[in-house]
N, C-alpha and C positions, 0 to 999 in steps of 0.2 A: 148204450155204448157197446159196440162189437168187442166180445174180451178173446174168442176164438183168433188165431192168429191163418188157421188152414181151414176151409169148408168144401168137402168133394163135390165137384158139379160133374155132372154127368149125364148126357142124353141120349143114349143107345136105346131103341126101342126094343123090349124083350119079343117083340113077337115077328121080326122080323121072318117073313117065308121063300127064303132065296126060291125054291122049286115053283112055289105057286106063280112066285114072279116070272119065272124063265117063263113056265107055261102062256102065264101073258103075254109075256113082250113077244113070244114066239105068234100067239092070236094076233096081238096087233099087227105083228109084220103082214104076215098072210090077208089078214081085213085092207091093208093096202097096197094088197097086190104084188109084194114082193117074196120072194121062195127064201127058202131058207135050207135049202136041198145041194147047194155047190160048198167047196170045201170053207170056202174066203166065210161064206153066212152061217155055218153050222152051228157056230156056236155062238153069236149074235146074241141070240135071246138071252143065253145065261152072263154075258159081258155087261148089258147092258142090264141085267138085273144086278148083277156087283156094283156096276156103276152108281146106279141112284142108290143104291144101300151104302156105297160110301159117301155119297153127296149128304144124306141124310143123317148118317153119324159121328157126330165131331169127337174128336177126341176128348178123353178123360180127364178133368189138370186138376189141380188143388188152388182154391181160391185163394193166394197168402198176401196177408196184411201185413203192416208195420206200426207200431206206433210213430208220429208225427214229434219226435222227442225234440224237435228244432226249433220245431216253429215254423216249418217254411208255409209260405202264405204264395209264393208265387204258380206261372201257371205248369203243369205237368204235361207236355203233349208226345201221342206219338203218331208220326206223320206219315203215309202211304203205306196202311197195314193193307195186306191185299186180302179182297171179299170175293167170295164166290158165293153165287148162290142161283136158285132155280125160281122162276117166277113161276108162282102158283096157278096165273092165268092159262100158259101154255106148256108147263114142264120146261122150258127153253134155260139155259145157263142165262145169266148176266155175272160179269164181272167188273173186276172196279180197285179202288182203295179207300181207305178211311183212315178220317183222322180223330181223332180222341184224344181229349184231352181234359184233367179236371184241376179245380182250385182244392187244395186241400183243405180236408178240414183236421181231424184228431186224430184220422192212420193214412198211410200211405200204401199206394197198392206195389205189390211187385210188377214191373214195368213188361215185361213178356206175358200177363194175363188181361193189357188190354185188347191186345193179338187173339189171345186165346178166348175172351169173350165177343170179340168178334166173331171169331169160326163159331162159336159155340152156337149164336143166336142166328147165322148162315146156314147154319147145316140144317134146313127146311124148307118146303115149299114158302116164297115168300113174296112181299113188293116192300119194294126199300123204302118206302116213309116209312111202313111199319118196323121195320129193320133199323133205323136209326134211331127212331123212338125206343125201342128193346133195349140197347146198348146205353141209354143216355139213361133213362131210368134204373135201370138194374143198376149202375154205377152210383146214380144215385140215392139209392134204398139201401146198399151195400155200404157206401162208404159214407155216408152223411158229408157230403163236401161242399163248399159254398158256391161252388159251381158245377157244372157240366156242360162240355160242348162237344159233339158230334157231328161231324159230313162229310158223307159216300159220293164220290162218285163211280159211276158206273156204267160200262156199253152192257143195254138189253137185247139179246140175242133175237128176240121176239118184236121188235124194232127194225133189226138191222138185216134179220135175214127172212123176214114175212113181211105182207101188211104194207105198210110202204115204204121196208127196204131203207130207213135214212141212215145207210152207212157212214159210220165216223163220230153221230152223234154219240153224246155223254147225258145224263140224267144227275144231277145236282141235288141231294138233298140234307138239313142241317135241322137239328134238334140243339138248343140252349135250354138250359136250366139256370134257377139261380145268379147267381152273381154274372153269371155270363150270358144271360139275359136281360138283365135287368140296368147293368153298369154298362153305357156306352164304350169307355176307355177299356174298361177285360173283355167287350165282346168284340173291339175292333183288334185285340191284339192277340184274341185264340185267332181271326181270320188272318192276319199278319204274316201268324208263324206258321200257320197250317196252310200259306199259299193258297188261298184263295181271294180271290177279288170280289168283294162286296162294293 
């Protein structure tokens, strides 16, 4: 049983090297033929190394639990948490929302850290199965809950803007656990309230 009620998660990589990066992103431009010598691109390279050094570092929170003093057995959801993240195949963004939601078991989480464990597990090169699976398991390693349900959707950037270009499409994907897998009646009524149509 979890008796801590805060646990710091944290994923800042110490080795981060803004300069080595600029250096890069300035190689890449040039290997594809664009200057970086006019006022507007001078400073491209080092933008676009902040950038993926913020895409890659989520902020810092405190895991806080609650004891379940109630008893509530019903479902927890929270609905259109917005995802961002970069798909590992082509560096490209995909963005989206998620919905989350767990059956409690004997603590309750603070309702702003299911947000925060979304970003937390976004802020990496990714592909959203795996990404759904992260959230849905760590939730339920963390809080022992009798269920777990998880599903992103998302427009992939490397979709929409290469390749064949299907602008508009969305990419659906859901991780169950537990009781929300297993019980038809709690797995049709996490899809219910989190607006989706199964």
């Amino acid at each position: 049983m979890q008796t801590n009620t805060a646990l710091h998660v944290v994923h800042v990589s110490e080795d981060v090297d803004l300069d080595a990066a600029e250096q890069a992103a300035e190689q890449f431009l040039h290997a594809l033929g664009i200057s970086t010598e006019s006022e507007s691109l001078r400073n491209t390279p080092r933008r676009m190394a902040q950038a993926y050094a913020d895409l890659f570092s989520p902020r810092p929170f405190d895991l806080t639990t609650f004891p379940n003093d109630e008893g509530y057995d019903e479902l927890v959801l929270a609905r259109s948490i917005p995802v961002r993240s970069v798909c590992e195949h082509h560096l490209l963004p995909f963005t989206g929302i998620a919905h989350v939601g767990y059956l409690p078991g004997e603590r309750i989480l603070g309702l702003s850290k299911l947000a925060r464990i979304t970003e937390y597990f976004s802020s990496r090169p990714q592909v959203q199965e795996r990404l759904t699976k992260q959230i849905a398991d760590w939730l339920s390693e963390q809080l022992l809950p009798k269920g777990v349900g998880v599903v992103i959707e998302a427009e992939h950037t490397c979709m929409t803007l290469r390749g064949v270009q299907a602008v508009g499409s969305t990419t659906v994907t859901s991780t169950l656990l537990g009781r929300l897998r297993t019980d038809a009646r709690s797995r049709q009524e996490f899809f219910a309230l989190a607006g989706v149509q199964r």
